[in-house]
mmCIF entry with sequence, helices, sheets and N, C-alpha, C, O atoms, coordinates in Angstrom:
data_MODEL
# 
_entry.id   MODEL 
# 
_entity.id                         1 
_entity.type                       polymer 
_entity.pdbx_number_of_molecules   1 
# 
_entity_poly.entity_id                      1 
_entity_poly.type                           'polypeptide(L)' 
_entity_poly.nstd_linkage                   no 
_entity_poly.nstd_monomer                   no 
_entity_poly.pdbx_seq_one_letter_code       
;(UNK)(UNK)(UNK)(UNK)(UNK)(UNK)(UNK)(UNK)(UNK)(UNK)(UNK)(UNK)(UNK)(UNK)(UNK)(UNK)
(UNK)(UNK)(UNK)(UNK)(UNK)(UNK)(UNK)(UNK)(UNK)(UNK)(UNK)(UNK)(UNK)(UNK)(UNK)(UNK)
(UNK)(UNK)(UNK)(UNK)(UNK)(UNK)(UNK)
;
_entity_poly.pdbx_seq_one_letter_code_can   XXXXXXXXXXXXXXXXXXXXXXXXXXXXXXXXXXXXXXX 
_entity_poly.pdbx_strand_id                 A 
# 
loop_
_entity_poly_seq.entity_id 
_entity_poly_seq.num 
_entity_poly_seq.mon_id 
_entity_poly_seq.hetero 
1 1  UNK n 
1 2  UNK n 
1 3  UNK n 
1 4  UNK n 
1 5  UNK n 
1 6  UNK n 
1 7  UNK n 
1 8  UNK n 
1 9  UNK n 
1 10 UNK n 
1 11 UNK n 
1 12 UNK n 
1 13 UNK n 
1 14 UNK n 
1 15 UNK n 
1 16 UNK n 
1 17 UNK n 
1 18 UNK n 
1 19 UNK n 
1 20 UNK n 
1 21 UNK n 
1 22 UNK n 
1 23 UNK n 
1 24 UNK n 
1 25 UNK n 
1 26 UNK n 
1 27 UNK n 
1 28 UNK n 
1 29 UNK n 
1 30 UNK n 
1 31 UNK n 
1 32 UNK n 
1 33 UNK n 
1 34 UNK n 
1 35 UNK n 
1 36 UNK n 
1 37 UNK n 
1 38 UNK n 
1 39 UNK n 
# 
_struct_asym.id          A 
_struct_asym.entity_id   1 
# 
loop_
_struct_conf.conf_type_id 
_struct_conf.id 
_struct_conf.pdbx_PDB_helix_id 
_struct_conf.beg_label_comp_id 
_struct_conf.beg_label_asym_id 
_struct_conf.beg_label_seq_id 
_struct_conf.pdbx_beg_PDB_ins_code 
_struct_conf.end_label_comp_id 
_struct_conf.end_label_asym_id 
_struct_conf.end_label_seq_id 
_struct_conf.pdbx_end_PDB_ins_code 
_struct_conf.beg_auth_comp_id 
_struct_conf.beg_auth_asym_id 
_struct_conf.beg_auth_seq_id 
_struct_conf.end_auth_comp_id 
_struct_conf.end_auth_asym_id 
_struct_conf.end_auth_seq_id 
_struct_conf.pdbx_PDB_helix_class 
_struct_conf.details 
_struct_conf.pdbx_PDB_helix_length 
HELX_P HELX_P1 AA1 UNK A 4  ? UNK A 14 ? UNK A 4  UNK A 14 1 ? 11 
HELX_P HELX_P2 AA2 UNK A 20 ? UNK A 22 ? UNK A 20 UNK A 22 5 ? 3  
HELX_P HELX_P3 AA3 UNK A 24 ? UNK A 38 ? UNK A 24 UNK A 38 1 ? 15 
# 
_struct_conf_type.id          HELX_P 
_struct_conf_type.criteria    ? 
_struct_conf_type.reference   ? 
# 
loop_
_atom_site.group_PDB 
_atom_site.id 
_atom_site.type_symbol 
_atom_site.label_atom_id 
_atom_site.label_alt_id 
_atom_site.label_comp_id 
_atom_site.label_asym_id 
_atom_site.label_entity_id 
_atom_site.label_seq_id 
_atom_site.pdbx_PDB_ins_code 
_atom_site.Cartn_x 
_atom_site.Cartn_y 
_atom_site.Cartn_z 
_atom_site.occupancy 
_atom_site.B_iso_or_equiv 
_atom_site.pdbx_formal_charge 
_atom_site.auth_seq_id 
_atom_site.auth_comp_id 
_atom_site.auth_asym_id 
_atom_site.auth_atom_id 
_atom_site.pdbx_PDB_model_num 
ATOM 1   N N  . UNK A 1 1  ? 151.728 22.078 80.392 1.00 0.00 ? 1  UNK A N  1 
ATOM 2   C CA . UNK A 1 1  ? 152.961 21.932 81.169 1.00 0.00 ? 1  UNK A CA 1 
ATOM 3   C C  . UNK A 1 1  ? 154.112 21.518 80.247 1.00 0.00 ? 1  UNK A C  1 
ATOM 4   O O  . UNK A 1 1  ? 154.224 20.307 80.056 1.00 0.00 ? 1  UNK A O  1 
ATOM 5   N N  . UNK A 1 2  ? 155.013 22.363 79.627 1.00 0.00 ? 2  UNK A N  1 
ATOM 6   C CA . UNK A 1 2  ? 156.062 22.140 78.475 1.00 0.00 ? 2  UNK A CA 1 
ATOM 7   C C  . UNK A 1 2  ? 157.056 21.866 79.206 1.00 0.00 ? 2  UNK A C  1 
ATOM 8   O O  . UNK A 1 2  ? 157.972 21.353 78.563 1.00 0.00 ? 2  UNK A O  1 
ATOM 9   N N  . UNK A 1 3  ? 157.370 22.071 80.919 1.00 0.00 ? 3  UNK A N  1 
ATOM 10  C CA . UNK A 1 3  ? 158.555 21.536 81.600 1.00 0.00 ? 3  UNK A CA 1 
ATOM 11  C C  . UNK A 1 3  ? 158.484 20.083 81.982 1.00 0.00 ? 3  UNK A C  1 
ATOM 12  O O  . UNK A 1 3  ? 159.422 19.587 82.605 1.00 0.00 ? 3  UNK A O  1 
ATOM 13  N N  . UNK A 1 4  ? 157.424 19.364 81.646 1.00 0.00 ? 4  UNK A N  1 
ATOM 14  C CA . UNK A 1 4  ? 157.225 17.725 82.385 1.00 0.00 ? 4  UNK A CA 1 
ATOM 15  C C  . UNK A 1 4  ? 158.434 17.358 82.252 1.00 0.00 ? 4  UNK A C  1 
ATOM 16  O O  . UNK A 1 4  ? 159.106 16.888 83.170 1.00 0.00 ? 4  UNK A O  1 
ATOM 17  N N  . UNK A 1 5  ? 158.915 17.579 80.832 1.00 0.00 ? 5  UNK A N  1 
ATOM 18  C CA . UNK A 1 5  ? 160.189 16.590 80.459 1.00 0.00 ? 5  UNK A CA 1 
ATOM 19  C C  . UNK A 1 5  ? 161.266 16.585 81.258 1.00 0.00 ? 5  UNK A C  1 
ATOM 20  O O  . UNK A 1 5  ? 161.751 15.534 81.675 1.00 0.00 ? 5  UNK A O  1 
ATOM 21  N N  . UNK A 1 6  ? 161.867 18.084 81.625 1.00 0.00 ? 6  UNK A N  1 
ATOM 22  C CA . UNK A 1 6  ? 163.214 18.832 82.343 1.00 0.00 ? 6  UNK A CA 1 
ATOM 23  C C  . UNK A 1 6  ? 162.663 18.260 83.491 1.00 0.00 ? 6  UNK A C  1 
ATOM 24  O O  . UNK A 1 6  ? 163.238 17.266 83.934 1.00 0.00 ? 6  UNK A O  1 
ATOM 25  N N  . UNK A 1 7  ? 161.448 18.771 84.199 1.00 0.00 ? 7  UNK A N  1 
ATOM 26  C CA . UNK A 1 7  ? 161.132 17.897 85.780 1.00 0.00 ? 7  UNK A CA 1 
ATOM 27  C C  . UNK A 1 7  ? 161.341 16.882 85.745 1.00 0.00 ? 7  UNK A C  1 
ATOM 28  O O  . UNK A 1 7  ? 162.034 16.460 86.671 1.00 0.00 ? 7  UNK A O  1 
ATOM 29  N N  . UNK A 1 8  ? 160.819 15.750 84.539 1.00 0.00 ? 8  UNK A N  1 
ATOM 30  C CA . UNK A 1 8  ? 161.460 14.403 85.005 1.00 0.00 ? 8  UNK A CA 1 
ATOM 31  C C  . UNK A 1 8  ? 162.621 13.834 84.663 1.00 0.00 ? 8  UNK A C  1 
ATOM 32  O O  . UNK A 1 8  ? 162.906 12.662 84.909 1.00 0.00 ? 8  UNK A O  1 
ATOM 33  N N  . UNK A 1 9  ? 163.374 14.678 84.052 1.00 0.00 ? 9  UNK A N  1 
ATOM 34  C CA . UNK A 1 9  ? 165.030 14.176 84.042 1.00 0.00 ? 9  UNK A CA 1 
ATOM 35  C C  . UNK A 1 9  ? 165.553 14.596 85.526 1.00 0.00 ? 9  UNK A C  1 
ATOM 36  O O  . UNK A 1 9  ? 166.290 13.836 86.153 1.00 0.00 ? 9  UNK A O  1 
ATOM 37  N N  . UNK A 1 10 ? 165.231 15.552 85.926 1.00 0.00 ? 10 UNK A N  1 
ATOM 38  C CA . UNK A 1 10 ? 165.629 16.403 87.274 1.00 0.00 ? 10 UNK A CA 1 
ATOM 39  C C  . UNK A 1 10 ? 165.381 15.018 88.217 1.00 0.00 ? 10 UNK A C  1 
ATOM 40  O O  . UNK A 1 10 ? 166.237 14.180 88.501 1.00 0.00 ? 10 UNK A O  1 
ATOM 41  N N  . UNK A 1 11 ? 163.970 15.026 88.612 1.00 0.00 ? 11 UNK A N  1 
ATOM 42  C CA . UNK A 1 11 ? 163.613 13.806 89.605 1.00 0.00 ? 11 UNK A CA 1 
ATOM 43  C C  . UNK A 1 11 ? 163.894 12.670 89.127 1.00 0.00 ? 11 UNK A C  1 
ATOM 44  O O  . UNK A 1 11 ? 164.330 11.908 89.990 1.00 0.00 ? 11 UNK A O  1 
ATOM 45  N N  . UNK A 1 12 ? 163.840 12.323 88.311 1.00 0.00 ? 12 UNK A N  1 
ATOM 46  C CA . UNK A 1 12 ? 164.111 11.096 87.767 1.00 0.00 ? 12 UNK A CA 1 
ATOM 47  C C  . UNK A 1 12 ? 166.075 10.931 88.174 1.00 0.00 ? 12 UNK A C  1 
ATOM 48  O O  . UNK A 1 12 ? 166.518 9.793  88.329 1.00 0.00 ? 12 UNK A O  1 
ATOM 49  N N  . UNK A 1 13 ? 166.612 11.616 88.243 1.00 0.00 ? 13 UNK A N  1 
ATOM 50  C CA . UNK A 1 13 ? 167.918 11.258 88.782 1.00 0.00 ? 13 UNK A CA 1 
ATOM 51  C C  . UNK A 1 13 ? 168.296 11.355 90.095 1.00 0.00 ? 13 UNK A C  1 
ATOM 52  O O  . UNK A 1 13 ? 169.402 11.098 90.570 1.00 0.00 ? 13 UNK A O  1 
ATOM 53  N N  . UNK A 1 14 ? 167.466 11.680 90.562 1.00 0.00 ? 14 UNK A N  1 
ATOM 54  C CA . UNK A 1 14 ? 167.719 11.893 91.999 1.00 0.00 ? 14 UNK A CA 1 
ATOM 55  C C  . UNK A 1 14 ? 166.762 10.510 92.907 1.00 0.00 ? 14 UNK A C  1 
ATOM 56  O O  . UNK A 1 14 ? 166.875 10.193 94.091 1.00 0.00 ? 14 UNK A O  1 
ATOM 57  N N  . UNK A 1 15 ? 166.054 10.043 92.082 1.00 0.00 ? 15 UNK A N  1 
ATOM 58  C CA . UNK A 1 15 ? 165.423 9.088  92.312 1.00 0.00 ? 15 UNK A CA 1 
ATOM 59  C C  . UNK A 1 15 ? 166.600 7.601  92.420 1.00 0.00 ? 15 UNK A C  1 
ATOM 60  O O  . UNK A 1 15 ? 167.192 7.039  91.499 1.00 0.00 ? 15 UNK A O  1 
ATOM 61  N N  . UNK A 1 16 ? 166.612 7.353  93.641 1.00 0.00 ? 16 UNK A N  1 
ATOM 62  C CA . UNK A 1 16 ? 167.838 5.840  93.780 1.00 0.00 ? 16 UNK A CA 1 
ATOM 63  C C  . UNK A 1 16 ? 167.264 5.189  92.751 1.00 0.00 ? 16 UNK A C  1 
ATOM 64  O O  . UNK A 1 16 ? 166.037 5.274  92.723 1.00 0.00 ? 16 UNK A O  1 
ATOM 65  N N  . UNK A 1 17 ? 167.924 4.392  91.659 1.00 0.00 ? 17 UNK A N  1 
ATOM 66  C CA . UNK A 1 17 ? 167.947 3.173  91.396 1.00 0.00 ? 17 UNK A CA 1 
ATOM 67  C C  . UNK A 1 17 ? 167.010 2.018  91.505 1.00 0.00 ? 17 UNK A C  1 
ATOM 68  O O  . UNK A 1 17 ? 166.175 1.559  90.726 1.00 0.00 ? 17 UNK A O  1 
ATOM 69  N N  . UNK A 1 18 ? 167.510 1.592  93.044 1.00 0.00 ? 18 UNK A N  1 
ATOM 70  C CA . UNK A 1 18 ? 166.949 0.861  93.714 1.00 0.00 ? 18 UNK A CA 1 
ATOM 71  C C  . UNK A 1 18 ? 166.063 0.724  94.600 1.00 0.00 ? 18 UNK A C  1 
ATOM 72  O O  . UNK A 1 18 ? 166.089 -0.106 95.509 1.00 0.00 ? 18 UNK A O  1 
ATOM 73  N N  . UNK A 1 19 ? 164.729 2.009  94.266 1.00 0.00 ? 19 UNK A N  1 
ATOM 74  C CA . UNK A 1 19 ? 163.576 2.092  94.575 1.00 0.00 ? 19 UNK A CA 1 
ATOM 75  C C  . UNK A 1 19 ? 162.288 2.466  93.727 1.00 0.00 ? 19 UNK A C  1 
ATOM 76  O O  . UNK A 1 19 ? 161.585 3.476  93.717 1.00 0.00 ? 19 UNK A O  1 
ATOM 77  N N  . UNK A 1 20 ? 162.244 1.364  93.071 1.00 0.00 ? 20 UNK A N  1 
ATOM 78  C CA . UNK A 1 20 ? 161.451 1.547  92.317 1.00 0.00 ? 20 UNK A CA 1 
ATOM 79  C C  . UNK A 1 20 ? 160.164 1.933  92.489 1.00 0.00 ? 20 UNK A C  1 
ATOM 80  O O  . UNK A 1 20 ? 159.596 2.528  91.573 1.00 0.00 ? 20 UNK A O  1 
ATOM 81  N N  . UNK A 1 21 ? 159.300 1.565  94.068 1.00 0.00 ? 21 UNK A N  1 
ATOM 82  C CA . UNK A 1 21 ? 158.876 1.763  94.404 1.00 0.00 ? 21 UNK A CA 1 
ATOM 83  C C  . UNK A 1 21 ? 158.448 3.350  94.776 1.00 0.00 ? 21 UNK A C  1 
ATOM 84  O O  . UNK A 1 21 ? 157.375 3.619  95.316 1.00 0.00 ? 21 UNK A O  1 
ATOM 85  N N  . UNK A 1 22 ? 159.286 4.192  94.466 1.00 0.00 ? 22 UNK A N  1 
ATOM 86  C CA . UNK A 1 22 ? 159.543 5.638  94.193 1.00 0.00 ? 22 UNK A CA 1 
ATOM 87  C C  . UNK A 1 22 ? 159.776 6.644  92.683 1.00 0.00 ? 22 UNK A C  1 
ATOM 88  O O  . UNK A 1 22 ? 160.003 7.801  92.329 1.00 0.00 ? 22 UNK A O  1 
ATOM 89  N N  . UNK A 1 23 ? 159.523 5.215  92.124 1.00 0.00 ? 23 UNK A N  1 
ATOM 90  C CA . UNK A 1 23 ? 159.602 5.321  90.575 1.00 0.00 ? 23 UNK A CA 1 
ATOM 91  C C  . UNK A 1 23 ? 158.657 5.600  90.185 1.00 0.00 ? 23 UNK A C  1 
ATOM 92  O O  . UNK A 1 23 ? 158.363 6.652  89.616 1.00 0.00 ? 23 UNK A O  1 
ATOM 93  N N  . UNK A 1 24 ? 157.679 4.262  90.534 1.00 0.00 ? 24 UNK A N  1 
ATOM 94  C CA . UNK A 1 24 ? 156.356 4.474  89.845 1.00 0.00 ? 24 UNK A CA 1 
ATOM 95  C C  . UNK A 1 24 ? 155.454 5.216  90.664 1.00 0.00 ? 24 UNK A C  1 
ATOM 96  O O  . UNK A 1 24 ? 154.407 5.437  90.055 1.00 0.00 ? 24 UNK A O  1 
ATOM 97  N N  . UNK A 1 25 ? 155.472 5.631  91.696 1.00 0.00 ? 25 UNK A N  1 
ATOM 98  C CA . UNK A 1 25 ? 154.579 6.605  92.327 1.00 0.00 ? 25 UNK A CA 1 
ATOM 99  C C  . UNK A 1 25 ? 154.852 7.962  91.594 1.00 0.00 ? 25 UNK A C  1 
ATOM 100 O O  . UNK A 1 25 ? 153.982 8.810  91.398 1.00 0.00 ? 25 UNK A O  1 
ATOM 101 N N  . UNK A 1 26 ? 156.207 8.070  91.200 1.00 0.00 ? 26 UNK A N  1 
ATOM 102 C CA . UNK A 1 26 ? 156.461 8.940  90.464 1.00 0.00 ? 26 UNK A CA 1 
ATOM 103 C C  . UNK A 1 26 ? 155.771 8.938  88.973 1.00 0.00 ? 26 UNK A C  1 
ATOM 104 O O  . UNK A 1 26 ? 155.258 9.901  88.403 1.00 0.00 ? 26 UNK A O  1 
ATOM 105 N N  . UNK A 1 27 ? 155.853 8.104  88.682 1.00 0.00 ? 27 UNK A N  1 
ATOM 106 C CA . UNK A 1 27 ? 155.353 8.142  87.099 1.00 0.00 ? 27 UNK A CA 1 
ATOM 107 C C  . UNK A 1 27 ? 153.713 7.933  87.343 1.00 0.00 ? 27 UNK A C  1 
ATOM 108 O O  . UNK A 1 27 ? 153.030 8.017  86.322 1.00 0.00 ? 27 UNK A O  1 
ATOM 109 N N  . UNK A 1 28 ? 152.989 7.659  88.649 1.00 0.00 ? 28 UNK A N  1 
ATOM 110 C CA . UNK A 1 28 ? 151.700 7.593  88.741 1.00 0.00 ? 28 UNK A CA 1 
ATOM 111 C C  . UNK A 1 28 ? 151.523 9.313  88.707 1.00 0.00 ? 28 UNK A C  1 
ATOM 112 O O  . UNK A 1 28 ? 150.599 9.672  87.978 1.00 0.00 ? 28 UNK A O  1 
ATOM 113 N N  . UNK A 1 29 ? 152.083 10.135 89.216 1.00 0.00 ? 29 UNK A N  1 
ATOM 114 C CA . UNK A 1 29 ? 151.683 11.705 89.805 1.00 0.00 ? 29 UNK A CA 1 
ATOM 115 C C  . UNK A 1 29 ? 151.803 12.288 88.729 1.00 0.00 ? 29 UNK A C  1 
ATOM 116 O O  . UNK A 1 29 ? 151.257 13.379 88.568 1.00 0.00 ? 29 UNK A O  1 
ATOM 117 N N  . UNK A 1 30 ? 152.709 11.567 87.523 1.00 0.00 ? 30 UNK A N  1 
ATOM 118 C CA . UNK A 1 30 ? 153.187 12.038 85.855 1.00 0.00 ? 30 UNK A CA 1 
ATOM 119 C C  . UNK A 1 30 ? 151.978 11.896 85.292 1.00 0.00 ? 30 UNK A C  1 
ATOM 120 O O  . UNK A 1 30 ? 151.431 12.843 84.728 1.00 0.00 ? 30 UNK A O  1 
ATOM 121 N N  . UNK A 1 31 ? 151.293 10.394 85.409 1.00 0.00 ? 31 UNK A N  1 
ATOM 122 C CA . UNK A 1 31 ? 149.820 10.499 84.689 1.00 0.00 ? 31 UNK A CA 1 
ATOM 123 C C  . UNK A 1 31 ? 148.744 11.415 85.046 1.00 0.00 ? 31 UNK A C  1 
ATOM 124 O O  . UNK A 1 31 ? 148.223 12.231 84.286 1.00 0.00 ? 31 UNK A O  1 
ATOM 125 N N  . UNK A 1 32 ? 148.420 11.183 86.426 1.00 0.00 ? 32 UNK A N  1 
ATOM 126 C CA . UNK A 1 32 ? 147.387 12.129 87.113 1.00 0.00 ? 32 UNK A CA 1 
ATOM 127 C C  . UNK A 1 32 ? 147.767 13.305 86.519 1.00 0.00 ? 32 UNK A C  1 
ATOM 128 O O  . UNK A 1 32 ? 146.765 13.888 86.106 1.00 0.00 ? 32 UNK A O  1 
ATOM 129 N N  . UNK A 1 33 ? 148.600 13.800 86.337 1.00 0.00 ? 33 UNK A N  1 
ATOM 130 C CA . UNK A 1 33 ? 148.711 15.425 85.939 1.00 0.00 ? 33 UNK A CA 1 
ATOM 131 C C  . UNK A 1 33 ? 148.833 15.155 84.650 1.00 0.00 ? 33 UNK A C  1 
ATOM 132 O O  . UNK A 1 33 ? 149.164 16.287 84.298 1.00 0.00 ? 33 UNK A O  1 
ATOM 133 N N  . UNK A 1 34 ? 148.822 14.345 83.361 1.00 0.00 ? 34 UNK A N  1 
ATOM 134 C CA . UNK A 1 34 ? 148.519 14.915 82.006 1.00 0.00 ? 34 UNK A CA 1 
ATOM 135 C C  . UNK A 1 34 ? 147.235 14.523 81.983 1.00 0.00 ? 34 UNK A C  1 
ATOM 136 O O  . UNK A 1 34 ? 146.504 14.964 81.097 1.00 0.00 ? 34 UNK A O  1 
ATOM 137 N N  . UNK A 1 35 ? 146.581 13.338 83.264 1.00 0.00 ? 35 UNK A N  1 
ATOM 138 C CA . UNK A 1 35 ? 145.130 13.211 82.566 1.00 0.00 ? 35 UNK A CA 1 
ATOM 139 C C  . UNK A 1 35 ? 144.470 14.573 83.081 1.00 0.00 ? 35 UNK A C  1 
ATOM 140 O O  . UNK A 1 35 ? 143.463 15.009 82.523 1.00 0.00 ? 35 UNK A O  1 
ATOM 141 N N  . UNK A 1 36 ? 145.079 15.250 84.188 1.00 0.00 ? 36 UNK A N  1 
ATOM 142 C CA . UNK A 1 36 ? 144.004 16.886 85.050 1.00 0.00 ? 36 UNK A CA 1 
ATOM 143 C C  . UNK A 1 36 ? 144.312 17.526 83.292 1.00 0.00 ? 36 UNK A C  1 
ATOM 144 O O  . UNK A 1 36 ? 143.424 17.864 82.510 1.00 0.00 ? 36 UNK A O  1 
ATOM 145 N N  . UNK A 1 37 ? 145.185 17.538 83.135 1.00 0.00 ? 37 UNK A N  1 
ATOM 146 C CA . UNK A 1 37 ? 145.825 18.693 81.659 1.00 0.00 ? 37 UNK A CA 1 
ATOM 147 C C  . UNK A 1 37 ? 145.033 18.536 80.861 1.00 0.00 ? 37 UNK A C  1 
ATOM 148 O O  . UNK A 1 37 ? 144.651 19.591 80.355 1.00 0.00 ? 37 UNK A O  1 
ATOM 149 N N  . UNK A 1 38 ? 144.371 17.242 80.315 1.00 0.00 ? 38 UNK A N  1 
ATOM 150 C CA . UNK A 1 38 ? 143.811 17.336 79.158 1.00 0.00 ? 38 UNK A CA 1 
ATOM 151 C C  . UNK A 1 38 ? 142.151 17.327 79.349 1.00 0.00 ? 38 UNK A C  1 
ATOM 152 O O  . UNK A 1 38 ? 141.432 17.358 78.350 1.00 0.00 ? 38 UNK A O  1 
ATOM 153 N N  . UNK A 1 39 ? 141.530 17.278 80.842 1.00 0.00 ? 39 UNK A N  1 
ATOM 154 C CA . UNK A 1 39 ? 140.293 17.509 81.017 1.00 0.00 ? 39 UNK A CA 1 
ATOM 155 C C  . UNK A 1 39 ? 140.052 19.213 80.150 1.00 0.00 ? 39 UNK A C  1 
ATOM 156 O O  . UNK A 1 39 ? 138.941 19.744 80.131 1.00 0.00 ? 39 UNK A O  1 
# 
């Protein structure tokens, strides 16, 4: 997946601030998918 980066500038700005709580679920779905990638 060579777009992770562009996807997470994309979501990552559209993501409030002040929910971080939407952050790291985000950055949890970022891990799950490089750990599926590198099985």
């Amino acid at each position: 997946m060579l777009n992770d980066a562009s996807g997470f500038e994309k979501v990552y700005i559209k993501v409030p601030m002040n929910e971080p709580a939407a952050i790291i679920h985000y950055m949890q779905k970022v891990e799950n998918k490089k750990q599926q990638d590198m099985l």
